[in-house]
N, C-alpha and C positions, 0 to 999 in steps of 0.2 A: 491592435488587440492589446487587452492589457492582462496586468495580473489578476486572478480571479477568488481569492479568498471566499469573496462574498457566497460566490456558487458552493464550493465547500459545503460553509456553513449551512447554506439553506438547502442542500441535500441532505447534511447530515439531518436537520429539525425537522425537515419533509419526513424523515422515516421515522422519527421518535414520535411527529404527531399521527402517522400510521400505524404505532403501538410495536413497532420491529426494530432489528437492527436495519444497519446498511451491508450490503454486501460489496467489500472491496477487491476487485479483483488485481494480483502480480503479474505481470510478464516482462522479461527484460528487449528492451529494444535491439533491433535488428537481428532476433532469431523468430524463423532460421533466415529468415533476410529481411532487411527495412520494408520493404513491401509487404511479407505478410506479415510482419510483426507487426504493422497498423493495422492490415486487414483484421490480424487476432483482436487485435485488443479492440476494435473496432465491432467486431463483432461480440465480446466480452459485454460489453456496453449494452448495447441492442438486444443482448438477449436476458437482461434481467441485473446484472453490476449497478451500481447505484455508480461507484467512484473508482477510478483506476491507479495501482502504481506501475510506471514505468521503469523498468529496474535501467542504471546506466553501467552498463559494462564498463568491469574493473578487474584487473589481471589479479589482485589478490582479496576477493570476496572473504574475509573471514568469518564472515557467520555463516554462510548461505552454505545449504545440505551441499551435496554430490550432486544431485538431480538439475539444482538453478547453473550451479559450478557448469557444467555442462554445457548446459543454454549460454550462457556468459559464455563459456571458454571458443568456444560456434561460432560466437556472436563478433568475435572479438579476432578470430584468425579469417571471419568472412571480410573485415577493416570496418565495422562501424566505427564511428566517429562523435562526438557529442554533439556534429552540425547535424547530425542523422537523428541522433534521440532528441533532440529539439522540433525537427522536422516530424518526430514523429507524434510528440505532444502536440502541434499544432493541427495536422491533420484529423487528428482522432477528436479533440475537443473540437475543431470545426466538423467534422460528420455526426458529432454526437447531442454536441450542447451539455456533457456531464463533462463532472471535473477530472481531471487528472493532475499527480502529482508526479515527483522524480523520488524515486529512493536512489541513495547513494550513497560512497564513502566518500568521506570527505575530500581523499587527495584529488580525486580527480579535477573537482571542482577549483583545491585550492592552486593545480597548477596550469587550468585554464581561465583563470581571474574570478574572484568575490563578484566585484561588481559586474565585472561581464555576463556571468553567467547569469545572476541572478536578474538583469535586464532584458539579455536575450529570452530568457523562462518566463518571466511576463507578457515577453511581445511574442512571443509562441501561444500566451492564455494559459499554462500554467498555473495551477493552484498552490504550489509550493513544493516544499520539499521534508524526504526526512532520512535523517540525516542518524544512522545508528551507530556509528562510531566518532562522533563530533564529541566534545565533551562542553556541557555548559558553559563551563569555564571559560573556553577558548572559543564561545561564539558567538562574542558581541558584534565582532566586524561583520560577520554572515546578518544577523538578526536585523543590524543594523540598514543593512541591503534589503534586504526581504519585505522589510517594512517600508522601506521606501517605495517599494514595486507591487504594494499588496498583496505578497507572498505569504502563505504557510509555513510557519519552519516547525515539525513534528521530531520530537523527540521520544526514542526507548526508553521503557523502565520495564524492571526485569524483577521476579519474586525476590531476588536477592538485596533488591533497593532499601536502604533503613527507609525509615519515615522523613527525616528530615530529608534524605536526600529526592525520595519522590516530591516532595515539596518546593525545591531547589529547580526541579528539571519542569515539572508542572506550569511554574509561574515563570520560569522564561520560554515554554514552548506556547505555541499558537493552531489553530486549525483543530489540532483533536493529540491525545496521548496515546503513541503505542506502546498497548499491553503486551509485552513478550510472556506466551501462556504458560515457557516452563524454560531453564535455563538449557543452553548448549543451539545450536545450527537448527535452520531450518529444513523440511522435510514432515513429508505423512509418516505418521506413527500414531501408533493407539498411544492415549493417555488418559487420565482422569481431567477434568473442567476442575477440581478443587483448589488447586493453587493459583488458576486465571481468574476464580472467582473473588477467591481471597488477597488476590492483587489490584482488582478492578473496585475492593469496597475500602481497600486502603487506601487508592488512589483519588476517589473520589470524595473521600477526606480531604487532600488539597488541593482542588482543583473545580469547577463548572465547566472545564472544555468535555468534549466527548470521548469517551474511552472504547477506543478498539483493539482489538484480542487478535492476535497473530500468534505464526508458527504451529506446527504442529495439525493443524483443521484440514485436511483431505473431502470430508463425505459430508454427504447432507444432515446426515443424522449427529455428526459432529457438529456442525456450525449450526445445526435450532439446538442444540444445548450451551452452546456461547451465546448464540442470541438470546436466551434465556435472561443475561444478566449485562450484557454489553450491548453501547451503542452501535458497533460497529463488529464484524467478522470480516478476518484479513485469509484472502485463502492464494499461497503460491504455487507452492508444489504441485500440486493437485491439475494446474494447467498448464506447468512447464513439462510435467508427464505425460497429459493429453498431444501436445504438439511433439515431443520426442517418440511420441509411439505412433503418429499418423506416418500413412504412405504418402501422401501426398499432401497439397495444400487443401484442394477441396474438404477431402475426408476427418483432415484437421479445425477447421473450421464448422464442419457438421460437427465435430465430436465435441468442440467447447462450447458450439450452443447446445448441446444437450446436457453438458457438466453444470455449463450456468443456470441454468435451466431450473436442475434440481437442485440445485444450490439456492438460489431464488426462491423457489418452492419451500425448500426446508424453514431456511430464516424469516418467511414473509406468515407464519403462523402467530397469533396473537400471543403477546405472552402469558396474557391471565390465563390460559389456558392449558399452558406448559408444566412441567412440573420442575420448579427450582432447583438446580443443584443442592 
């Protein structure tokens, strides 16, 4: 199996010649254990997910709310492993045929090897990765791997980005741009669409990759007004909640296909028929 960029992309053009976003669904691997964390995110997929990230457990998550901190912190004293989040990209893209990516922070990666990793994440079928605390600057050698193994490397920009520097991150990222919708940790919170909007038209200024809008998107009615303007809607929280608040696995699984569901539903509404932020 190799690296999968190609899929990426022609999921992500599959839903823009549908006239919608993509709906990306978060969950970090091995919560509450490598077995259903496939099963989830396996079932995330099949119920309506275009593309999935895989979160890789990291003992110092700095962006990620309380809610993912949890899932990770779970995840991480149950001893997964990155043979495990590997294991578990591979399964999931072989039951599903969509893509899947790794989000992560950088250490973890850079003290399990560049190249290792990024070969083994190919031969898993990986689509790439993204990488929110990497800084440009310092990711030639990563870029450099990824592109060997027809990797994604997805880069943050945040409202706070000048212009040149969204410019800077754009043109060395690949796969699609995350739009962070509003500065500070991830987590469901009411907010207004108006700074994801206005990061997503400044973005698009330098850039033709696909722009998707993360943080903050909990509800349906949330994410058809990101879709509204983005190619993509990134929703995490919102099912590291659902699996934190099941009794068991089954009922956990019944509850994320009815999240995806209507999540699915919300963003799969045409946009001409929306009304713009």
């Amino acid at each position: 199996m190799s690296g999968n960029i190609q899929l990426l992309t022609d999921t992500l053009a599959a839903a823009k010649q549908e006239d919608r976003a993509a709906l990306i669904a978060y969950l970090p691997a091995g919560f509450p254990s490598v077995d259903t964390g496939i099963a989830a995110l396996t079932t995330v997929l099949n119920s309506g997910a275009d593309i999935v990230e895989i979160g890789l457990p990291h003992s110092d998550p700095v962006i990620d709310g309380p809610t993912i901190h949890t899932a990770v912190d779970a995840a991480l004293r149950g001893g997964v492993r990155i043979e495990d989040v590997l294991r578990t990209v591979r399964e999931v893209v072989e039951a599903t045929g969509k893509p899947a990516l790794i989000m992560s922070y950088w250490n973890p990666i850079s003290r399990y090897g560049i190249e290792r990793f990024a070969t083994e994440l190919a031969e898993a079928g990986g689509a790439g990765c993204i990488l929110p605390d990497l800084p440009v600057q310092e990711s030639e050698s990563w870029r450099r791997h990824a592109t060997a193994n027809d990797l994604a490397t997805v880069f943050v920009v945040a409202p706070s980005s000048k212009d040149e520097r969204l410019a800077e991150i754009t043109t060395a990222g690949s796969g699609f741009v995350y739009a962070a919708s509003m500065m500070g940790v991830t987590g469901s919170r009411e907010s207004t669409t108006e700074a994801a909007h206005t990061l997503v038209r400044r973005t698009r200024a330098t850039t033709d990759l696909p722009i998707c809008v993360g943080i903050g998107i909990s509800t349906p009615a949330r994410a058809a007004e990101v879709a509204a303007f983005a190619d993509g809607v990134i929703v995490g929280t919102a099912f590291v909640e659902t699996l934190l608040g099941a009794p068991d696995d089954p009922s956990a699984l019944t509850a994320l296909h009815t999240l995806t569901t209507a999540l699915a539903r919300g963003i799969r509404t045409p946009r001409g028929i929306r009304t713009q932020p």
